[in-house]
C-alpha positions in Angstrom: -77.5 43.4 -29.1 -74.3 43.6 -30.4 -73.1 45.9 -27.5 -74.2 42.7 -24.8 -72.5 40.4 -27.0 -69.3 42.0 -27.2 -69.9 42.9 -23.9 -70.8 39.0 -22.4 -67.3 38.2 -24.8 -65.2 40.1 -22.9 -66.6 39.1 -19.6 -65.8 35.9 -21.0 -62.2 36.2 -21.6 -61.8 38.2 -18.3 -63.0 35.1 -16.6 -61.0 32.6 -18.4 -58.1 34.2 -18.0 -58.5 34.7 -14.2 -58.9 30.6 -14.3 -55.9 30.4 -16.3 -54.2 33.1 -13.8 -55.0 31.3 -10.6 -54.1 27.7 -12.0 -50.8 28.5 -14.1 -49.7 30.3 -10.4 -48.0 27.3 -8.6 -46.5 26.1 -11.8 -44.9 29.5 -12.2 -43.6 29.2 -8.7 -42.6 25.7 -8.7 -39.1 25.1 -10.5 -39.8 22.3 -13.9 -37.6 20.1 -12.1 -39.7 20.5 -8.8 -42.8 20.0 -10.3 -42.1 17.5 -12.7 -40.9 14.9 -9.4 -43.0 16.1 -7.5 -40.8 16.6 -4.3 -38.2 19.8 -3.7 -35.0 19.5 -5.5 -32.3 18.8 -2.6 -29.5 21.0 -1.8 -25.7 20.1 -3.1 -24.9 19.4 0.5 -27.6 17.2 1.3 -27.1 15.4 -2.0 -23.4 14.7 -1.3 -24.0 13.4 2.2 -26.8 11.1 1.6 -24.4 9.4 -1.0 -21.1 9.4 1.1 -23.7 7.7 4.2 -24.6 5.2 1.0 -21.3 4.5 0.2 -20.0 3.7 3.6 -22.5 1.9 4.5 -22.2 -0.7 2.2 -20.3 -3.6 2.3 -18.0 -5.4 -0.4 -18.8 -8.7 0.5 -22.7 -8.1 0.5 -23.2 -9.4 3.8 -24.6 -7.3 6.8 -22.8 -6.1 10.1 -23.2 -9.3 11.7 -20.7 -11.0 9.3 -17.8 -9.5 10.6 -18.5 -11.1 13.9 -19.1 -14.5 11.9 -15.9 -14.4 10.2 -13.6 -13.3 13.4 -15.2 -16.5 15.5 -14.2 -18.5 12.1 -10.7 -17.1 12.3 -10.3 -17.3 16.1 -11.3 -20.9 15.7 -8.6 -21.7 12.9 -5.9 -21.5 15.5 -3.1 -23.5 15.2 -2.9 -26.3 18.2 0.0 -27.3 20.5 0.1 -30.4 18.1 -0.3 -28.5 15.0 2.9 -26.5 16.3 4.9 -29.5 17.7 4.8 -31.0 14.0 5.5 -27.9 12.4 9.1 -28.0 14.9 9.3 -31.5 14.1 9.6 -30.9 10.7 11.6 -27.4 10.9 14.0 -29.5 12.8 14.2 -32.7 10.1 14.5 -30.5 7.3 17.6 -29.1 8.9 19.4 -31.9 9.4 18.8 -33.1 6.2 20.5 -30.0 5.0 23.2 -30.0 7.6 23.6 -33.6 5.4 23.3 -32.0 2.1 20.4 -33.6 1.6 19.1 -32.6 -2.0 15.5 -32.6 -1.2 16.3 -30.2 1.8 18.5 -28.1 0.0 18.0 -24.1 -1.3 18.0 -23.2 -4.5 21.3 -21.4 -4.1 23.0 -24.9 -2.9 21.5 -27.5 -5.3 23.1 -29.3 -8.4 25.8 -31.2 -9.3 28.1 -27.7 -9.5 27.9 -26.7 -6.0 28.6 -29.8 -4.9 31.5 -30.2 -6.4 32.2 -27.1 -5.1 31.6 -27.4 -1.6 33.4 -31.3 -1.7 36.7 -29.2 -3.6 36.8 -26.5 -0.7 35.7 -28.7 2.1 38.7 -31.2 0.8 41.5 -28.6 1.1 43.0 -26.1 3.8 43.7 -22.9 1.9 44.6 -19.1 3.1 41.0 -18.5 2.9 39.4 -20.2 5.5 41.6 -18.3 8.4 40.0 -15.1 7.0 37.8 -14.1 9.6 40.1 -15.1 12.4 42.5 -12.7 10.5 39.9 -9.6 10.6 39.0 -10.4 14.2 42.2 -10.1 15.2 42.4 -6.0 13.1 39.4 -5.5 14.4 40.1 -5.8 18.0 43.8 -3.9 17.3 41.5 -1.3 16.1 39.2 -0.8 19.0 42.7 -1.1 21.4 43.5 2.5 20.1 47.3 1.7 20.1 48.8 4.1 17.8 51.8 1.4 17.4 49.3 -1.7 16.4 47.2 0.9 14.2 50.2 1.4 11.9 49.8 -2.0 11.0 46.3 -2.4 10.2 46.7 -0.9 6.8 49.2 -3.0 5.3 47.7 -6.5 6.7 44.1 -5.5 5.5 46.0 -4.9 1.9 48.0 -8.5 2.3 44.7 -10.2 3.3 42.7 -8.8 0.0 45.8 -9.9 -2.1 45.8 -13.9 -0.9 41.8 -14.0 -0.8 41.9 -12.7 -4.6 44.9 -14.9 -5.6 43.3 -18.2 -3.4 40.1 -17.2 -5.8 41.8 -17.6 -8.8 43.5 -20.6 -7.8 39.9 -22.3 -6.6 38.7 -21.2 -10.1 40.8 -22.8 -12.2 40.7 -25.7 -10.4 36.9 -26.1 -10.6 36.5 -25.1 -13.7 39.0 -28.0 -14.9 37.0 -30.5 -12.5 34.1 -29.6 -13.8 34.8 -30.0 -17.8 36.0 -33.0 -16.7 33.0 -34.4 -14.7 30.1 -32.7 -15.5 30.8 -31.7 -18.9 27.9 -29.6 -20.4 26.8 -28.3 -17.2 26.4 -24.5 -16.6 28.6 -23.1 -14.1 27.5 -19.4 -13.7 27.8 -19.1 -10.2 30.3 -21.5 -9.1 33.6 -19.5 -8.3 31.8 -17.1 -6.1 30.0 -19.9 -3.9 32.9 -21.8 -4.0 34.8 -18.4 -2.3 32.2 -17.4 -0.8 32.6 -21.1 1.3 36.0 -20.8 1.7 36.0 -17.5 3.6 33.3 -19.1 6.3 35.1 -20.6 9.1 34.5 -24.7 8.5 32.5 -25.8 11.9 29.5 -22.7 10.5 29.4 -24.1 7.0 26.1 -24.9 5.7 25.6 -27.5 4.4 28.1 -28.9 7.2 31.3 -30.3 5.5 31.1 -34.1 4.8 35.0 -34.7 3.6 37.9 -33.6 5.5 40.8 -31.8 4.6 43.1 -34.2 2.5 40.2 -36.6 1.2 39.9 -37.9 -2.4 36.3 -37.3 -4.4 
């Protein structure tokens, strides 16, 4: 008896641990990762593409392809009209007048204030050395294109004559505001002034901007 129990034991275990064989095989095969979702693991490659297709497939706005479409009609449609452009010139050409006036409303930021127009009145009022500037340099710059080794000589010592005048005219047109405006505008900054007020004198008068509204010898 104990020979056929030992014996049926053993037979036992053989057999349960051929079940145990055969149903622990896939799992062996199968990675955890694999058998735990159920599905193959996907390669790197695959992985990386599926998510770059994701990405650029997607839109910021959250609305599909058709949008675009949508939103170029919407564009298309907010054209500006022949009237819409007529007023725009209407007003680009008001506005300039207004600053060929001196206008304040119409005015840049670089031209407005008390300051600069005391400037431009004190510059506009006079005829000084500066204003026939550019007519000077014209004038060297075609003797430099004639290539006259005679007229050439000169162009040196007039270009150093013209520097000294328009640096001493500066001075002169400093002092001069800077007394007018302690006088009139006491209080008032005046950073700035003595270069725009140069910087007005050297333009020839008919280009100045805004256009001059005294002449040369008039009182303000």
């Amino acid at each position: 008896m104990f020979r056929r129990s030992s014996g049926g034991a053993a037979e036992g275990k053989a057999a349960d641990s051929e079940a145990a064989q055969s149903q622990g095989a896939p799992a062996k095969d199968k990675p955890s990762a694999e058998a735990a979702k159920g599905r193959p693991t996907p390669k790197r490659s695959e992985a990386e593409r599926n998510r770059y297709q994701s990405i650029t497939g997607s839109t910021t706005s959250g609305r599909g392809p058709g949008s675009g479409s949508s939103s170029g009609s919407k564009s298309s449609g907010s054209k500006a009209t022949p009237e819409d452009k007529a007023r725009a010139r209407s007003e680009r050409e008001r506005r300039t007048a207004a600053m060929r006036r001196g206008e304040e409303w119409a005015l840049g930021p670089r031209d407005r204030g008390p300051i600069r127009k005391l400037a431009r009145d004190y510059v506009d009022s006079h005829r000084r050395p500066s204003e026939y500037y550019m007519y000077v340099l014209l004038l060297l710059l075609v003797a430099l294109l004639s290539r006259n080794a005679k007229l050439n000589t000169y162009v040196s010592p007039l270009v150093l004559v013209l520097v000294v005048i328009v640096a001493i005219d500066a001075y002169l047109i400093r002092r001069a505001l800077m007394k007018l405006a302690a006088e009139r505008y006491p209080g008032e900054s005046t950073r700035g002034m003595t270069t725009y007020a140069v910087m007005r004198a050297l333009q020839i008068r008919r280009f100045r901007m805004p256009a001059p509204r005294l002449k040369p010898g008039d009182k303000f």
